[in-house]
N, C-alpha and C positions, 0 to 999 in steps of 0.2 A: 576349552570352551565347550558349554552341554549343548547340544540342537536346541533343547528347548532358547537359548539364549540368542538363537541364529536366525535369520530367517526363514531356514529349512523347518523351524521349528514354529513357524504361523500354518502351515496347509496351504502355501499358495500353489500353483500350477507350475509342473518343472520348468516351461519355456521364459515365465514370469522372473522364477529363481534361477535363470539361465544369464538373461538378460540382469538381473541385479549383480551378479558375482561379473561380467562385464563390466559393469560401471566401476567398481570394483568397493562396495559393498559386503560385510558383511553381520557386522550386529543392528539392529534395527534401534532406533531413539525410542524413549520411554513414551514419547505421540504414539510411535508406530507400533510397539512391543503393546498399547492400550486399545490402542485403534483399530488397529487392521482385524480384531476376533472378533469385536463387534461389530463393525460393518458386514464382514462374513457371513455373522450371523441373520443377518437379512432387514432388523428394525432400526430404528430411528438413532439418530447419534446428536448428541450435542456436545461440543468438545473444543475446550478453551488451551489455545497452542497460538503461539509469537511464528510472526514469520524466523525463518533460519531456524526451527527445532525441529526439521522432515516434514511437516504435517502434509505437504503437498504428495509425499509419497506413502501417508497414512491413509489419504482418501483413494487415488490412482491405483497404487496396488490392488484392495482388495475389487474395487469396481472390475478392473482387466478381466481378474479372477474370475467375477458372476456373468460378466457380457464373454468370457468366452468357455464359459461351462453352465451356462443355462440356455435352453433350446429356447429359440428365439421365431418370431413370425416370419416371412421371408421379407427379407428387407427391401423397404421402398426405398428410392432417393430424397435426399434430403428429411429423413424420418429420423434422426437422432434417438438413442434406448438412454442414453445418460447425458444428464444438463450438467455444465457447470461453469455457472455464477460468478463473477467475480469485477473486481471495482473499475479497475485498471487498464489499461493495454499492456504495460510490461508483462503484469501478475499475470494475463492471458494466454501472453506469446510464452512466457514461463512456465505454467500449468500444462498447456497444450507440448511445450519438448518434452517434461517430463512420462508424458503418457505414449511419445514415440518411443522414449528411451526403454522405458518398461515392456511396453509391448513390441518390441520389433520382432518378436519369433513368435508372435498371435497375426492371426487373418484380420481382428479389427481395426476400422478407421476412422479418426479424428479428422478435426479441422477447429479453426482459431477463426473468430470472426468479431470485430473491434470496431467503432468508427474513427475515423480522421486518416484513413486509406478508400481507395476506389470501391465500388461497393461493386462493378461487375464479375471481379474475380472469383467474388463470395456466390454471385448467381449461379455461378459456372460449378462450383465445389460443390453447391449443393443440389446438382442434376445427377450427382452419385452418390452413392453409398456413404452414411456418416454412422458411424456408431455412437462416437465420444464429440459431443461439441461443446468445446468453451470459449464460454463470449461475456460479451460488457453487455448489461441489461437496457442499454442506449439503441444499437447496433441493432441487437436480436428482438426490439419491438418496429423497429425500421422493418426486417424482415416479413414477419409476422402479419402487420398490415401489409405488405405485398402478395403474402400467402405464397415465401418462396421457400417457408421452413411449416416441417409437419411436425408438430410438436405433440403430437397425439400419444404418440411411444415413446416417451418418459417412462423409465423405468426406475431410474435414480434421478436424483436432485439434489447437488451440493451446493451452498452457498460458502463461499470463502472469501475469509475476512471480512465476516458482515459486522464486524461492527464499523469499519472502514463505510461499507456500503451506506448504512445510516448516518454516517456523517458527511457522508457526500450527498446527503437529499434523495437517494434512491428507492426508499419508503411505496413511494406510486408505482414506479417502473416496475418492482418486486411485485406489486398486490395482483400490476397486470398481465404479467407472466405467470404465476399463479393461476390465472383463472382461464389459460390456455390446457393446463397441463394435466394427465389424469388424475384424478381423485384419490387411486390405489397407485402407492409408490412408495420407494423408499427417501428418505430423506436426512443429507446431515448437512450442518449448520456448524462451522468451524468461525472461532472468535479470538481474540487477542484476551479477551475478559467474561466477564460474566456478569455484566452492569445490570441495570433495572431493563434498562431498555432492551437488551440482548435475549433476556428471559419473557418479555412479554411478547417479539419475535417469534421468540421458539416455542410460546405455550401457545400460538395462533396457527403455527407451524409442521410440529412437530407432534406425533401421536407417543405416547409411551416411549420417550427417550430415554437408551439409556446414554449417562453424563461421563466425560473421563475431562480432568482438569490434568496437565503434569507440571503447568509452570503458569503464574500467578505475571500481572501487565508487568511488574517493575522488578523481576528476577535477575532481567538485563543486568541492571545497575551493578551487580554483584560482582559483573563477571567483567565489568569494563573501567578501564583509569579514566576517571574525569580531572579535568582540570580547568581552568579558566585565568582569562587572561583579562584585566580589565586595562579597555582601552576606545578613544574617540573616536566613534564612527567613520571620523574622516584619516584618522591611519591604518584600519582594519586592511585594508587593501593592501599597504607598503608591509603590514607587517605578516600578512600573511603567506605573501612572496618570501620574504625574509626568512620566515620560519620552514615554509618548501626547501629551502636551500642550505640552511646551517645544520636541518636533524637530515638532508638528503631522502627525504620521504620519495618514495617512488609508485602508491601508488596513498588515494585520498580525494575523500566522497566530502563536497564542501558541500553545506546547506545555505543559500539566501530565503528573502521574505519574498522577493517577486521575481518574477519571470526577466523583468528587465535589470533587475539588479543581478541576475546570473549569468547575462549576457554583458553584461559591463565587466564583473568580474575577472572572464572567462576573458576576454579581450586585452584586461589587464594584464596577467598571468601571463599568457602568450607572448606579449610586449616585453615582459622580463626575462626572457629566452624560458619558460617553462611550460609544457605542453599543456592543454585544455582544453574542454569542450562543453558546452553547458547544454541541458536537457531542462525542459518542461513543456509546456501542452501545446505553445504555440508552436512548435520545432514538429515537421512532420514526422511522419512515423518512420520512412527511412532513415530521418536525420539521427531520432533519436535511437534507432535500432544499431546505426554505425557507433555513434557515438558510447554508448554503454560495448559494445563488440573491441573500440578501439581500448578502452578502460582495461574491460577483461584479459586483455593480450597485452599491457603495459605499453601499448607503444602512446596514450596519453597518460603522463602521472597523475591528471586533477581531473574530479569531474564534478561538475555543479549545478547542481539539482534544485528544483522546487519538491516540495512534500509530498505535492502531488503525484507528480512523477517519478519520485524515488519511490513510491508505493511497488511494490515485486521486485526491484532490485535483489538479485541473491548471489552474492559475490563471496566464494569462501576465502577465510580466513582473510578479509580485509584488514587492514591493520590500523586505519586512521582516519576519522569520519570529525571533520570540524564542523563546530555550527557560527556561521560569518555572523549571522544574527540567530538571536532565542525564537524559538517559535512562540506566537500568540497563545497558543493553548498549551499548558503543559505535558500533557498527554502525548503531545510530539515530539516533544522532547526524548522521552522514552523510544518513539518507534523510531526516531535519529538514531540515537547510537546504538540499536539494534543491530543496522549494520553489519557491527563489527563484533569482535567475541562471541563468534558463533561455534556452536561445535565442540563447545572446549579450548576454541582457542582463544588465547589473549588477546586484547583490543584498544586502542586508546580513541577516545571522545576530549576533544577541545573546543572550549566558546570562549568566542571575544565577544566582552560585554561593554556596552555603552552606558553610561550615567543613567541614562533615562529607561535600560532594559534592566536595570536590579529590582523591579518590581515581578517582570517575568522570572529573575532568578529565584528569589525566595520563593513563588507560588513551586516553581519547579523544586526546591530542597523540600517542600514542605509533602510532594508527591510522594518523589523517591525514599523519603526519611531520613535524609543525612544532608550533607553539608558539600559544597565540589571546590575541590582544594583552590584556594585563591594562589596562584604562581606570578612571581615577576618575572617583566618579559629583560631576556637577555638583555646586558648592556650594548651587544653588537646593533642592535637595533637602534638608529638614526632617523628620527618620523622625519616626512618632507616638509623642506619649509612651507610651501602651499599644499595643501592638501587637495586633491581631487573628488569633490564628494558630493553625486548628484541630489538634484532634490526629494527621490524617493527612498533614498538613500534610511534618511535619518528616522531610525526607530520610532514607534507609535509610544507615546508616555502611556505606561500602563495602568490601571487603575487601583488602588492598593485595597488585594485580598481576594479569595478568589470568588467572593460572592458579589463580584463588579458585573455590572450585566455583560455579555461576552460581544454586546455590538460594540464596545467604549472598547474594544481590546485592541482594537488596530485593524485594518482592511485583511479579510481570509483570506487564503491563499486562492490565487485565481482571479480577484478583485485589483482595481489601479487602486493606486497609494497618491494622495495629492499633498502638495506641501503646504504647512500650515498656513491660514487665512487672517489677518491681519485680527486681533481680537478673539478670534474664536480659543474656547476653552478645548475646545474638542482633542484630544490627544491623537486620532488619526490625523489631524489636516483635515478633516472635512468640519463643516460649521455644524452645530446641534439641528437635529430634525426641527422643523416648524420655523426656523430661522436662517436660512440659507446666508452666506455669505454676502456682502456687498449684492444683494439684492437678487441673488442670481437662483433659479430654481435647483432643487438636489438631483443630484444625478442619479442617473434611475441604473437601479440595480440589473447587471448584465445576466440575458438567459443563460440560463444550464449549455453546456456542452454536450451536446448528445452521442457525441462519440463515446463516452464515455469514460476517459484519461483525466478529463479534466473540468469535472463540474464545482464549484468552490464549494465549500462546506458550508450551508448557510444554518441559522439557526433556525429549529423546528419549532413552530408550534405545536402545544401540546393536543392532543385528542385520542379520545378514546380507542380501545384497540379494539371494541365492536367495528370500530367505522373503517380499519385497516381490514381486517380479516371475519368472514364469515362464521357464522358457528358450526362445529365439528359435526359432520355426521357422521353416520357410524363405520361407515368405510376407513380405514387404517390411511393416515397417511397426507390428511385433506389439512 
């Protein structure tokens, strides 16, 4: 193996590369072998990487590097030199170990600041010294109007997984952070893709970026077995105990549609002598800090997630990520079984599909480009004579094609799921707008989560990307 192939062979700081052969570490992923020269180099970065391919340690390394070899002002409290960005709480509490991990033999200091935890703690942290802060753009505008963060000494700016951010609504939150932060800075913009919308982002964004692409949204698919099981919403459950128990699966990331269908789940599982714990936004942050903690250590074999909150999950070498239901958007589909088959290693994705979800199937073969093996389920499997299967249960009928408007797709994640209304066409359960159900007015769409973790994905209307971002001045970086 040449240096050049190593990480001795990027220039970062000995303590840096001290700490990476600890973790035990030593060739860098083609994110980082692209990544980390350019950041270094000091300009702008736009650079399209999947969660599970390093990127996290594509952007953290080289930063360490500049905050602890560039002479700096003397540091206030609560003055942060680098932002960074991101959708999530997991993605945060994740971003933020990785930058202890890296840096433990540098004098810099970090902190993680999220909502849907106590916000005194956060007051307290930041009466000292912060170098590196990463936070949900919910949280860190809470601060902000308080005037308990000095965001004035920004020196870097990452956003990760913006395309994530955009599809959680986070559009304003971005513009008004933004317009806190210096003018002259450095700035990179880490994406899953490199959509329309991504690039009008980063042309509002970013000054003279240079681009590094190394993996393309649906590379996943390559590297992971699909397969699918078609079966009645209301045996999904029975069979998916079943199937825990005859392949002996010991560990596996189930996906549902809602928050309450993963807490049903997860109750079921349990019932059948098999360990679980289900995560999403309404589960506090310790709940769900234990619960992923219990995952990663085996002592729960299942864990069951909403979309949402499986956002930062980075478990290696997972082995078995089912999806209970398809997701609404196809595109999630993809960052599902991402998951798994990370790193090289192999990975298997399973979904039980209901009659009424082969609309969401197709749009998803139609993504990926191929086709997900149709498998019979074992003869050992015996569905219950009654089925147990609540009303939010049962899949949203999908709209056939993907140029169906995407409110007709079924309630986003985040949103309640109602059961259908006597008459109504409406494939969610809810009646068509202008005509409520049995007379009843429509129910009004639930505020954003300002925590952060969990705001639904709603659909954007369009407008101009004057009205987002200002025009460039001639200052670098604006």
């Amino acid at each position: 193996m040449t240096v050049e192939n190593t990480f001795a062979g990027l220039a970062l700081a000995d303590p840096i590369l001290r700490a990476i052969a600890d973790a035990g570490y030593t060739t860098p992923t083609p994110i980082q072998a692209q990544a980390i020269p350019q950041v270094l180099q000091g300009g702008d970065l736009l650079a399209a990487a999947q969660t599970g391919t390093g990127k996290t340690a594509g952007f953290t390394l080289p930063i360490l590097h500049h905050l602890s070899t560039r002479a700096a002002q003397a540091p206030k409290p609560g003055r942060p030199r680098c932002l960074i960005l991101v959708p999530t709480r997991e993605l945060a509490a994740q971003v933020e170990e990785s930058v202890k991990t890296y840096g433990k033999y540098l004098s810099l200091t970090s902190m993680v600041m999220f909502g849907g935890v106590n916000i005194n703690p956060q007051f307290k942290a930041l009466k000292s010294r912060v170098d590196i802060l990463v936070a949900t753009p919910g949280r860190l505008l809470d601060h902000v109007g308080q005037k308990t963060v000095d965001l004035s000494g920004v020196e870097i700016l990452v956003l990760d997984e913006a395309d994530r951010m955009l599809d959680m609504g986070f559009i304003r939150d971005i513009k008004k952070v933004l317009a806190v932060l210096p003018k002259t800075r450095q700035n990179l913009l880490f994406s899953a893709t490199f959509s329309d919308e991504i690039r009008t982002l980063a042309n509002g964004l970013l000054h003279n970026p240079k681009s590094v692409e190394v993996a393309r949204r649906n590379t996943t698919v390559e590297v992971v077995e699909q397969s699918m099981h078609r079966v009645p919403q209301a045996h999904k459950r029975d069979l998916l105990a079943h199937l825990i128990k005859h392949h002996d699966w010991q560990q596996v990331l189930v996906f549902t549609r809602t928050k309450h269908g993963a807490n049903k789940l997860a109750e079921k599982l349990i019932k059948d002598g098999i360990t679980a714990a289900a995560i999403h936004g309404n589960k506090s942050q310790s709940a769900r800090t234990k619960a992923l903690a219990s995952f990663k250590d085996g002592s729960v074999r299942v864990l069951v997630a909403t979309d949402i909150a499986a956002r930062g999950i980075d478990i290696d070498q997972l082995p078995q990520v089912v999806n209970f239901e398809l997701p609404n958007v196809p595109e999630d589909y993809v960052h599902r079984i991402g998951r798994t088959g990370r790193a090289g290693a192999t990975g298997s994705a399973l979904s039980l599909v209901d009659d009424e979800e082969m609309g969401y199937l197709r749009d998803i073969e139609k993504l990926i480009k191929r086709s997900i093996v149709r498998v019979e389920i074992e003869p050992g499997f015996v569905p219950p004579a009654k089925a147990d299967l609540m009303s939010d249960e049962r899949p949203p009928r999908p709209p056939q094609g993907r140029g169906a408007p995407r409110q007709n797709n079924g309630p986003r994640q985040g949103q309640p799921s109602r059961p259908a209304q006597p008459g109504s066409r409406n494939a969610s359960g809810r009646a068509p707008q202008g005509k409520p159900a049995g007379g009843a007015k429509p129910a009004a769409r639930p505020a954003p989560d300002r925590a952060g973790a969990n705001h639904p994905a709603q659909p954007r209307k369009p407008r101009p990307q004057a009205a987002l971002f200002s025009s460039k001045p001639g200052s670098r970086g604006h």
